[in-house]
N, C-alpha and C positions, 0 to 999 in steps of 0.2 A: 444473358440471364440463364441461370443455371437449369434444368430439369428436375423440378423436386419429385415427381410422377416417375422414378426409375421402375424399373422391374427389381423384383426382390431376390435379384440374385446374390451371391455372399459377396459378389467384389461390389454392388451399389450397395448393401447397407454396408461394408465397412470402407467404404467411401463416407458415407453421411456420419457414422459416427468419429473420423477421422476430423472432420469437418465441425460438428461438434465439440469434437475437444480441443480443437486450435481456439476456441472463444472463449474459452473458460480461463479466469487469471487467477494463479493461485495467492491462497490465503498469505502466504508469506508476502506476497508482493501488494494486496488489499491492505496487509497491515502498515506497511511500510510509507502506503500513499495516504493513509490515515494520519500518521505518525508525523509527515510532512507539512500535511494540513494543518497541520493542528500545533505545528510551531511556525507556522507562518502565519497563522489566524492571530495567535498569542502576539506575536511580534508587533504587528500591526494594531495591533489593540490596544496592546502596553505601551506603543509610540506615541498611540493617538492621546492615551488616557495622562501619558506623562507630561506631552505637551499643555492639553488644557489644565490640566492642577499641580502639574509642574513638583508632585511625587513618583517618584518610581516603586517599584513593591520588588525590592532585592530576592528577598528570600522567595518568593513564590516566583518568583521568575529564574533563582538557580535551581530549585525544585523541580520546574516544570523540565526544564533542559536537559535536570540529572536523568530523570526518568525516561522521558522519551528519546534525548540523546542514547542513552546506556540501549534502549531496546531494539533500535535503531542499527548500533553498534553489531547487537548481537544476531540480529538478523542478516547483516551483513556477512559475520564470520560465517553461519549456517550455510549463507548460500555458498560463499568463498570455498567451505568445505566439507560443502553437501552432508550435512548432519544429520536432516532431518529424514524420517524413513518416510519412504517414498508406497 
């Protein structure tokens, strides 16, 4: 277990804040596991809801895909070629 009681010398706080910032996930990457979720949620719902009334709902299900697929996409290129300012 670590020594959270260091001395405040400059090399123990930027140790701690080193240490701090390896836990932080960035927004790009929160958006992306949102994005996931939320077509795997859909999926699953729209399976379950097709099978019992044995409708599917076409358009709101290529809607839902154009969107988050396209956002997805683009998040991909950002990181692919670090676009966004850091």
């Amino acid at each position: 277990m670590k020594n959270i009681f260091q001395k405040k010398t400059k090399s123990g706080i930027e140790q701690l804040q080193k240490e701090q910032k390896k836990r932080v996930i960035p927004d790009l990457d929160k958006y992306l596991i949102f994005s996931f979720s939320v077509l795997i949620l859909y999926t699953l719902a729209e399976f379950i809801c097709s099978t019992i009334t044995g409708i599917s709902h076409d358009t709101l299900t290529t809607c839902l895909y154009a969107a988050f697929g396209g956002e997805t996409l683009l998040c991909a290129i950002i990181k692919k070629y670090k676009l966004k300012r850091s």
